[in-house]
C-alpha positions in Angstrom: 0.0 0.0 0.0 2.7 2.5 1.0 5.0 1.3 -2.1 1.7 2.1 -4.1 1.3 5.7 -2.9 4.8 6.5 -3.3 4.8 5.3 -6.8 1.8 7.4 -7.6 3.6 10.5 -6.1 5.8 11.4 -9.1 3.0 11.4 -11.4 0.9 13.7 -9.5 4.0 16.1 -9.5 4.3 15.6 -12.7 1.0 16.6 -13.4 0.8 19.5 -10.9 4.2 21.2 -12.8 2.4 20.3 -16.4 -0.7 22.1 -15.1 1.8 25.1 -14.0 3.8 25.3 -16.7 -0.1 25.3 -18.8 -1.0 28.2 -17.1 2.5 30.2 -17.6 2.2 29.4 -21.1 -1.6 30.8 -21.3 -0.6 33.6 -19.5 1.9 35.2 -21.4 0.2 34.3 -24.1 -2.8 36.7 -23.1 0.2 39.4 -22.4 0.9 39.2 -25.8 -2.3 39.5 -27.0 -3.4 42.7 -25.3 0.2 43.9 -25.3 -0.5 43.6 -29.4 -3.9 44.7 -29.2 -2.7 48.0 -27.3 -0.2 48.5 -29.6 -2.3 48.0 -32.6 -4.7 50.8 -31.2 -1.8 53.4 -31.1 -1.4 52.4 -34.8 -5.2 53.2 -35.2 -4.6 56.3 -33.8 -2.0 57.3 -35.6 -3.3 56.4 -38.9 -6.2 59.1 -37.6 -4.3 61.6 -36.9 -2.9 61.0 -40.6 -6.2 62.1 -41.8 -6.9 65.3 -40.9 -3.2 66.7 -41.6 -3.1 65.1 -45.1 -6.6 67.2 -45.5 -4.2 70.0 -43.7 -1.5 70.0 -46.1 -3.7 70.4 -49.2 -5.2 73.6 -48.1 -4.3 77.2 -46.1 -4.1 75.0 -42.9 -0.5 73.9 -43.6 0.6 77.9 -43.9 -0.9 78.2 -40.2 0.8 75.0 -38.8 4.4 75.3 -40.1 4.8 78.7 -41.3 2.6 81.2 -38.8 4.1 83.6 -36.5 2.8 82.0 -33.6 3.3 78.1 -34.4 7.1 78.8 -34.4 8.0 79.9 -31.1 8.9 76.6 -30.2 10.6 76.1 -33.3 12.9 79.1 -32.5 13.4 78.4 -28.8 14.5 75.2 -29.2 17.0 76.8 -32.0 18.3 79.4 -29.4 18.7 76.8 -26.6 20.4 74.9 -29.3 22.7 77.7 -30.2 23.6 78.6 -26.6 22.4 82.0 -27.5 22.0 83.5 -23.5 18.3 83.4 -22.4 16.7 86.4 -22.8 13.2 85.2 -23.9 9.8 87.1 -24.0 6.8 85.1 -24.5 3.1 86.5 -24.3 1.0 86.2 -21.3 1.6 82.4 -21.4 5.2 80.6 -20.9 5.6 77.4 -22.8 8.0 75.5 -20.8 5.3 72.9 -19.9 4.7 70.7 -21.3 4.7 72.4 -24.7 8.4 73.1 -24.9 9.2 69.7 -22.9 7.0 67.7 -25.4 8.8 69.9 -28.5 12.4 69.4 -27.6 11.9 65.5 -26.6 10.7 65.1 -30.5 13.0 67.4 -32.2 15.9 65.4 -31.0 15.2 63.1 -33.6 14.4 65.1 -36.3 16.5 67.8 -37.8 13.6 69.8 -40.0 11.4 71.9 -37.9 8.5 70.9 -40.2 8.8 67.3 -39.3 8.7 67.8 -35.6 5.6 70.3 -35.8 3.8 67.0 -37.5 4.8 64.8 -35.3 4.0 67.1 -32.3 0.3 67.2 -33.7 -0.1 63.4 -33.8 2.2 62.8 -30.0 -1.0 65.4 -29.5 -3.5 63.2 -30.1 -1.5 60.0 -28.9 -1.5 61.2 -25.3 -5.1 62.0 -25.5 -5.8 58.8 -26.2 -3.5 57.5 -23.5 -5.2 59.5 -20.9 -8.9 58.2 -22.2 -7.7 54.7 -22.5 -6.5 54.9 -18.8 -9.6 56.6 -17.7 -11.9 53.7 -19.5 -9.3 51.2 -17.6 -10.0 52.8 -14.0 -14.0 52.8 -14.7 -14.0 49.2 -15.5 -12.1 48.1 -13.5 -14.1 45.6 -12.2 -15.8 44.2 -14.9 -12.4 44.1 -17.6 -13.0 43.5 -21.1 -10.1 45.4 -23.3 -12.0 45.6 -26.7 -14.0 47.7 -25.5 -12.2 49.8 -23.5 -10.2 50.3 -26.7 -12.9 51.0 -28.8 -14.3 53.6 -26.2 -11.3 55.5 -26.0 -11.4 55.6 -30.2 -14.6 57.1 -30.3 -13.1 59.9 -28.6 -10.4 60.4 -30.9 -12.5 59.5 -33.5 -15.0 62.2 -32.8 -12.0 64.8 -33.2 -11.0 63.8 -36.0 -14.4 64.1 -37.6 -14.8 68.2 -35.8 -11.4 68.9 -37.8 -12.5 67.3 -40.9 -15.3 69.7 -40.7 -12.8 72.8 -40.3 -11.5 73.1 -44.0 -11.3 76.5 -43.8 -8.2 78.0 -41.3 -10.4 80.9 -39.4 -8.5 80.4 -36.3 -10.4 83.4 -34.4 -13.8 82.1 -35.8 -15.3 78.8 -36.3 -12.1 76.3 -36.6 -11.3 75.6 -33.1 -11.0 72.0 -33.0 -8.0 72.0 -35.3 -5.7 73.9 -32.8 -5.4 70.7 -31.1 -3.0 69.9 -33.4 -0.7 72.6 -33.2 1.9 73.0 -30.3 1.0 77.1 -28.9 -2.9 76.6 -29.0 -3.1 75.7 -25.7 -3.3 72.1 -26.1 -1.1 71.5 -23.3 -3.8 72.7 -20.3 -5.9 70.1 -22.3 -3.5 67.2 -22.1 -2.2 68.1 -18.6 -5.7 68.4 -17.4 -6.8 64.8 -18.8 -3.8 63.7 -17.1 -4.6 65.1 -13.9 -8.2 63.5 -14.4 -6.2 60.1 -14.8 -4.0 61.0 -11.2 -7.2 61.7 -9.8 -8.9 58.8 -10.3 -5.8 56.8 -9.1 -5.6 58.2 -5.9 -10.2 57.8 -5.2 -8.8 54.0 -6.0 -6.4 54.1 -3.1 -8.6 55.8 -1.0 -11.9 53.0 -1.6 -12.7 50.2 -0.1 -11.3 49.3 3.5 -7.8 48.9 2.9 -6.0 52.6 2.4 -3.4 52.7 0.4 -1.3 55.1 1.8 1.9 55.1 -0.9 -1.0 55.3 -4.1 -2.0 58.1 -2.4 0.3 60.0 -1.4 2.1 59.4 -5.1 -1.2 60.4 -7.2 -1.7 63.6 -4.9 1.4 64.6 -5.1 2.4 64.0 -9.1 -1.0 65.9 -9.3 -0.2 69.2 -7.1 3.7 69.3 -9.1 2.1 69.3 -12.9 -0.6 71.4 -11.4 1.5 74.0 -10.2 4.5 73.5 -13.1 0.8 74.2 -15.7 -0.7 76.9 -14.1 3.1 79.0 -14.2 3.0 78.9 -17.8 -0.8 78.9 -18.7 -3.0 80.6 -15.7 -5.9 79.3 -18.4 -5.5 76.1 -16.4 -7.2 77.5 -13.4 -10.4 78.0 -15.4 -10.5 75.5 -18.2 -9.3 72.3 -15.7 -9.3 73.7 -11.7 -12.0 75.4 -11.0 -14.9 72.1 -12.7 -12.3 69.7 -11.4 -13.2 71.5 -7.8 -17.1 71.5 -8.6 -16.7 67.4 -9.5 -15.1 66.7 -6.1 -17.8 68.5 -4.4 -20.5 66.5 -6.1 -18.3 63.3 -5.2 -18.3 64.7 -1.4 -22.3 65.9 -1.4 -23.6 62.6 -2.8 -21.1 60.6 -0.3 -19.1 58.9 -2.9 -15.4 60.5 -0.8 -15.5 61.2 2.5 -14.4 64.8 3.9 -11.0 64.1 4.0 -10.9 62.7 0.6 -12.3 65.7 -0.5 -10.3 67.8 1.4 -6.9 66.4 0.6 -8.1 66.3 -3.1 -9.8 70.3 -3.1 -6.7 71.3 -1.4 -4.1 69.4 -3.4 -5.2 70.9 -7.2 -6.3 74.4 -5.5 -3.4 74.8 -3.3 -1.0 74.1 -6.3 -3.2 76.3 -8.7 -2.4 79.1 -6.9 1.4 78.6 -6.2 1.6 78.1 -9.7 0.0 81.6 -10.0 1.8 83.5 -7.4 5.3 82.3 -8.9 5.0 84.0 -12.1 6.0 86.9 -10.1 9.5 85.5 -10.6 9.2 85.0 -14.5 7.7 88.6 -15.1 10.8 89.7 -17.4 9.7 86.5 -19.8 6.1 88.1 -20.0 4.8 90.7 -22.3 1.7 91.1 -21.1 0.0 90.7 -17.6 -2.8 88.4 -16.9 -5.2 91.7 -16.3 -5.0 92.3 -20.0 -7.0 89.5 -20.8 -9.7 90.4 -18.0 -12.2 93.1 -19.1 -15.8 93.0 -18.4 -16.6 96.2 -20.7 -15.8 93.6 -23.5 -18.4 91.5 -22.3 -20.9 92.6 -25.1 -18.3 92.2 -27.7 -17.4 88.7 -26.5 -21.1 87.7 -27.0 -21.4 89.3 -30.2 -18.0 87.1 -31.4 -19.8 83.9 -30.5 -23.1 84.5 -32.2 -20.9 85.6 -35.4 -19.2 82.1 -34.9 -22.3 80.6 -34.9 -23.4 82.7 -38.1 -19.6 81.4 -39.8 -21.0 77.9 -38.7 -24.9 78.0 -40.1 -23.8 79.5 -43.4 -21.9 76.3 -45.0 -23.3 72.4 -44.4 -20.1 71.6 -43.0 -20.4 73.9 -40.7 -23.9 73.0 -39.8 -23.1 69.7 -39.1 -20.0 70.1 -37.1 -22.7 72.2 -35.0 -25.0 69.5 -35.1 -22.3 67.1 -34.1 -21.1 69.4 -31.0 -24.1 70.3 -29.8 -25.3 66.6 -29.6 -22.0 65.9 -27.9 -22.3 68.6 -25.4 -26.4 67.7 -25.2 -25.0 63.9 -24.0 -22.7 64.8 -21.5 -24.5 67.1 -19.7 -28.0 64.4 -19.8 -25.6 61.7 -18.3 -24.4 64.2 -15.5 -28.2 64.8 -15.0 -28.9 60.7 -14.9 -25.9 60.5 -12.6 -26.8 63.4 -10.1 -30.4 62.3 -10.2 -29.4 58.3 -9.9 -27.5 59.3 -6.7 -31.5 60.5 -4.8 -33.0 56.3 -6.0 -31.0 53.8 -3.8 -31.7 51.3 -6.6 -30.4 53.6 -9.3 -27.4 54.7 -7.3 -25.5 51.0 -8.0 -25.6 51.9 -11.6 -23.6 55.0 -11.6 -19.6 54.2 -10.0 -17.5 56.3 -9.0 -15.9 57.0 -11.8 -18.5 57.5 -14.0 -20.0 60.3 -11.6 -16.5 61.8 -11.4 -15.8 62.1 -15.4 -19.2 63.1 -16.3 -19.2 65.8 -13.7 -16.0 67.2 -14.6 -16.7 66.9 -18.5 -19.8 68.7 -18.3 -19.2 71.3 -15.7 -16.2 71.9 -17.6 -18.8 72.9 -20.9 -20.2 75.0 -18.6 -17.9 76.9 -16.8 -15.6 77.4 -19.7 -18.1 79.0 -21.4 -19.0 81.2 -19.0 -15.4 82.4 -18.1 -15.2 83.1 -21.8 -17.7 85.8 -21.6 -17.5 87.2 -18.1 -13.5 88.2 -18.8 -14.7 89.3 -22.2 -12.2 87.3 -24.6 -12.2 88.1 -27.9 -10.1 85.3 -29.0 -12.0 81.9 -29.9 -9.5 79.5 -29.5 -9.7 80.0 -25.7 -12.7 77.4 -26.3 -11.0 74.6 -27.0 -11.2 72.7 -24.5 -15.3 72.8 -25.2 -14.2 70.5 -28.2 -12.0 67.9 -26.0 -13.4 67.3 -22.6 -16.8 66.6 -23.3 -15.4 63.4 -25.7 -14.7 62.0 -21.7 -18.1 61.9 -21.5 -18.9 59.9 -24.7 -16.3 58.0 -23.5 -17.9 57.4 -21.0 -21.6 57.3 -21.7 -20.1 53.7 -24.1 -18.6 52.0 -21.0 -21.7 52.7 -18.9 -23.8 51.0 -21.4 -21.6 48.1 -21.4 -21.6 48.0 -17.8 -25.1 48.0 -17.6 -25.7 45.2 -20.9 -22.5 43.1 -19.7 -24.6 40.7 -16.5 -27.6 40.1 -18.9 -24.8 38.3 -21.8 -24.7 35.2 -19.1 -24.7 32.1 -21.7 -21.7 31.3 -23.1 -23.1 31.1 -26.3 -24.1 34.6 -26.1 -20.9 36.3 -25.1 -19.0 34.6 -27.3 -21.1 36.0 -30.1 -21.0 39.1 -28.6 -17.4 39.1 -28.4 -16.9 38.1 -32.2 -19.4 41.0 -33.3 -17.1 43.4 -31.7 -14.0 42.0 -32.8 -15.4 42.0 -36.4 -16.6 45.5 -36.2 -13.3 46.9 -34.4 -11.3 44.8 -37.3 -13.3 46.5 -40.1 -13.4 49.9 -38.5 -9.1 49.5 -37.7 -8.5 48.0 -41.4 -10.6 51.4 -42.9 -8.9 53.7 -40.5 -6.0 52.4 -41.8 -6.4 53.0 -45.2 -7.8 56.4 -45.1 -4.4 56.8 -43.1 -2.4 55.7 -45.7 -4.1 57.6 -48.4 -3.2 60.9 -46.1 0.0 59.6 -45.1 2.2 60.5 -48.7 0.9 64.6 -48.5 2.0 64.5 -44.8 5.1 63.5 -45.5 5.4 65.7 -48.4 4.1 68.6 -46.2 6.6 67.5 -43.7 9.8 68.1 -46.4 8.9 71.6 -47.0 8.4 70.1 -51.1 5.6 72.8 -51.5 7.5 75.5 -49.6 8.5 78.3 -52.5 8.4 81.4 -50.2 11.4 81.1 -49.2 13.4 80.5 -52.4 13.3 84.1 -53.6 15.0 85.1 -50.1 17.5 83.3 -49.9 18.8 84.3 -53.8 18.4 88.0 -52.3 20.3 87.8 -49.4 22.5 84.9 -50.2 25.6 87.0 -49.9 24.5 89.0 -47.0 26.2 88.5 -43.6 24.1 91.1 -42.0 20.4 91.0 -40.8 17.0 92.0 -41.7 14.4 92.7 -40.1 10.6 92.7 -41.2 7.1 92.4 -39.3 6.0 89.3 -37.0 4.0 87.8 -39.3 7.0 87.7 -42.1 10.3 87.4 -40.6 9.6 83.9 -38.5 9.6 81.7 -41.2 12.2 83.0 -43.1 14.4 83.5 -40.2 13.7 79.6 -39.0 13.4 78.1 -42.4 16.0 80.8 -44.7 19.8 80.1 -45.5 20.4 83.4 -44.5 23.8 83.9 -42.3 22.6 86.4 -40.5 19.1 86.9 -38.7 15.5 88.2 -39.7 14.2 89.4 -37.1 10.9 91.2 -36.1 10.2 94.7 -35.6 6.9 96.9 -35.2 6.0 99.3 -37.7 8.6 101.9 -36.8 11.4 99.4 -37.0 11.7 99.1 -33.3 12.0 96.1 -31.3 8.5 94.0 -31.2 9.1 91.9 -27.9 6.8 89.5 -28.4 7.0 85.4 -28.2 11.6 86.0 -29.5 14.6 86.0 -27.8 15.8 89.8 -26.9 19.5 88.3 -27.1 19.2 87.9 -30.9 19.1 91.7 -31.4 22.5 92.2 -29.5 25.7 93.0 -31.4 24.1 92.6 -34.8 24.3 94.5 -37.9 21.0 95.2 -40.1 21.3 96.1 -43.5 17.9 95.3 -45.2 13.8 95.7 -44.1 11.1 93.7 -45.7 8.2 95.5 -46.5 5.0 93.6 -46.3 1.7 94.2 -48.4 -0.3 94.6 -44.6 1.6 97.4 -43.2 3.0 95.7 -40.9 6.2 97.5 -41.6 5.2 99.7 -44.9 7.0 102.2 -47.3 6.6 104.7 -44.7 8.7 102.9 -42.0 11.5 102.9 -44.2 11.6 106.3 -45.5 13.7 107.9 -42.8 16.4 105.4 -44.0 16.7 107.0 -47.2 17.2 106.1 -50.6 17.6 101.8 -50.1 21.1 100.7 -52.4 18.2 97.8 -54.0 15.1 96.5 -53.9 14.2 92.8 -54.9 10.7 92.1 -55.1 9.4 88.5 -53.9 6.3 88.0 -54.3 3.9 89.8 -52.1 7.1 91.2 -50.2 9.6 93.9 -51.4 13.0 93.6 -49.9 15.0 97.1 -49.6 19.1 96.8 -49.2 20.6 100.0 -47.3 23.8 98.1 -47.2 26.5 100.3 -47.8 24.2 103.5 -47.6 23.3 105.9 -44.5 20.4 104.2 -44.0 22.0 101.0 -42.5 23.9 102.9 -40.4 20.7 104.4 -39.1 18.9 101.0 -38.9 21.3 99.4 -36.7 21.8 102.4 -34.4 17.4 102.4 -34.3 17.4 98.9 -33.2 20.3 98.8 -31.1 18.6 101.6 -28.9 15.6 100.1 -29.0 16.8 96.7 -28.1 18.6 98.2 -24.4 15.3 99.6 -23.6 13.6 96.9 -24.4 16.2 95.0 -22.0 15.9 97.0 -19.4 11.8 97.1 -19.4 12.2 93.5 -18.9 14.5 93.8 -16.7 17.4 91.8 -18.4 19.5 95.0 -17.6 19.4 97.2 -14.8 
């Protein structure tokens, strides 16, 4: 009997490590499978992004991404840093250090044409959108996992973006075409990805705080990652207050009213993204020599009128094509959705048998999404902006809630699927319909994808050609108006510098490094066709030794005349005050 056992005992082992070595095997094979399935949702993403620039690169919206005034600070900084040239920047009412200029730098590394890393800052853009929805549809089904479709809910949201800039073929970027600016790397974007990545830290630490066990390191990691991006955000951008703080404030107060967080969850959390708000805030004291203009420039309530009279002309610019009709239609549905799930939440939370329905997480997102509609837009009018893009966020945020709104549905439909039979059918659907959807996507992405690159090389870039034959042998500078010399002096082979100057060729401080204007010698002004710098600006120079006409632009030479003499000795001036207004002399 005891010989028999002991003979038996080596098979059962056997067995058991079989059984073990089974389960390994399945496991990482399920690794790989949602590792590849992850990975083949970033390729989905990408080959959206595609989309929208290849439409870009076809029409006027290239100009604005790789050639405007304003889409090449980062462009130049990064050049400056580059150069060693000392740091002497002045940048609007908004630095870009973070995470514009962090996210800029990290992808121009490997690229040496600015062009290329402007394209592939839009679709990084959209990538870490996506990253932050994904992660959101990960925490709110937690307990019930099913990747497919927290895939495909984190799609739609992209998706949906992708359709509102499709419907922006026209570049009005202080009118209708809002959307779009996501794309670009000074639109403000980064409050947008900083705040969905707050949303993300958020929700990690109301994890670590559920349930009985308290996890104290979660915690105290989530709170504070939150309270340093926070403050780092709200140093450059004070928008962040507004567009992510103040409905991220109003969705932890729901969370505390309807007893989803306890008072000290809510306190820790209020004070946290408040408290580093306003350090944030009160340290651009230290940075006011990189400013041009202070934050009370943008706040004026007499402009009230004219900020609602802007947003009923957008809405006239939107009603007057079909596109932009049903863009409208599309936004206002999206908008319409989240704020009728925040009213199903809030009301769900008063019907003890509705309450269950509704987590955490759910009530959390769709608070913040809608409130975030709200308050945005009424921050828009009570400071009286006049600038359109400051609504972007209007476009983004409320995709959480879609987001959301497809995960609760699935929550909710998920118990009834109980036979086998039926979830496996269920499950093959949705893998068919994702596989269709992916292998359109991808074509569509592919169509785009030779214009991108082509828009990427600068191929259809001519502007610049008749430039560099005028001032091929010049070692000296220029200098022109904003909205001309930027391009040129990023994308010229000049040797010297074109650099920008207000109509009475003196120093235009604005979003440019003060230390280019030292120790330079200028010995030609471009005149533009918008008076920017006009005839008149030049004619205390004299008569100009040439002019080269290029296109729209006339280039006048004073080298060797009076007037460059003059020029230099006008700019040089002008550039030590400017210094010393900023404080970058004493």
């Amino acid at each position: 009997m005891t010989s028999s056992i002991h003979a038996q005992q080596p098979d059962v082992l056997k067995t058991s490590q079989t059984s073990n070595n089974n389960k390994l095997r399945r496991s990482r094979l399920q690794w790989l499978s949602g590792f590849a399935g992850e990975l083949a949702a970033l390729v989905v993403v990408v080959a959206l992004v595609l989309v929208p620039l290849g439409r870009m690169a076809g029409s006027l919206w290239s100009a604005i991404l790789l050639y405007n005034g304003d889409s090449l600070v980062l462009p130049l900084l990064y050049e400056s840093i580059a150069s060693n040239e000392p740091f002497e920047w002045v940048f609007s009412s908004q630095l870009f250090f973070f995470p514009e200029a962090i996210l800029y730098s990290a992808i121009a590394f490997f690229f040496e044409d600015p062009r290329a890393t402007i394209i592939t800052n839009s679709v990084v853009n959209v990538l870490l959108f996506y990253a932050f929805t994904r992660l959101i549809a990960r925490f709110a089904l937690r307990q019930q996992r099913h990747r497919l479709i927290e895939i495909m809910s984190s799609l739609v949201a992209v998706g949906l973006l992708v359709a509102f800039c499709l419907l922006e073929p026209e570049p009005n970027v202080n009118g209708s075409a809002i959307a779009t600016l996501f794309l670009f790397n000074t639109y403000y974007q980064g409050v947008i990805i900083v705040g969905a990545g707050v949303l993300v830290l958020t929700l990690w630490a109301l994890r670590a705080t559920a349930g009985r066990r308290r996890r104290t390191k979660a915690l105290v990691a989530a709170t504070t990652l939150s309270a340093v991006v926070t403050a780092a955000v709200t140093l450059c951008d004070p928008l962040y207050l507004l567009q992510v703080t103040v409905p991220l404030v109003a969705a932890f107060t729901i969370l505390w009213f309807t007893r989803h967080v306890n008072w000290r969850t809510f306190a820790l959390l209020c004070g946290t993204n408040v408290a580093a708000a306003l350090l944030g805030l009160w340290a651009r004291k230290f940075f006011q020599s990189f400013l041009s203009i202070s934050l009370d420039k943008y706040l004026d309530i007499e402009k009230i009128p004219s900020s609602l009279t802007l947003l009923g002309n957008t809405l006239d610019e939107l009603m007057a094509t079909s596109l932009g009709l049903l863009k409208l239609a599309l936004w206002i549905s999206l908008i319409a959705l989240a704020l009728l799930f925040f009213a199903y939440a809030l009301f769900a939370q008063s019907r003890p048998r509705l309450r269950r329905t509704v987590s955490t997480v759910e009530l959390f997102i769709g608070s913040f999404s809608a409130l975030s509609a709200v308050t945005m837009t009424l921050a828009f009018i009570a400071t009286g902006s006049q600038t359109t893009r400051y609504l972007l966020p209007l476009f983004l945020f409320p995709l959480l809630s879609a987001t959301i709104v497809v995960l609760h549905i699935w929550r909710r439909i998920a118990p009834l699927l109980r036979r086998e039979s039926t979830r496996h059918r269920v499950n093959l659907s949705l893998r068919f319909v994702s596989a269709v959807g992916a292998a359109g996507i991808l074509v569509a992405g592919g169509v785009s994808a030779p214009a991108v690159y082509a828009m990427s090389t600068g191929a259809d870039y001519v502007g610049v050609d008749c430039f560099n034959n005028a001032v091929a042998d010049t070692s000296t500078s220029g200098v022109g108006s904003f909205w001309v010399t930027r391009q040129w002096d990023l994308y010229g082979a000049e040797r010297g510098d074109v650099l920008q100057v207000k109509h009475d060729l003196t120093v235009e401080d604005w979003m440019i490094n003060l230390a280019s204007y030292e120790n330079e010698r200028f010995s030609y002004v471009i005149v533009d066709p918008w008076n920017g710098v006009g005839v008149d600006s030049i004619a205390p120079l004299g008569e100009p030794a040439d002019a080269t006409q290029c296109g729209d632009f006339t280039i006048y030479d004073f080298a060797g005349t009076p007037g460059e003499q003059l020029l230099t000795d006008t700019i040089a001036e002008s550039t030590e005050q400017t210094l010393e207004d900023h404080g970058f002399r004493s």
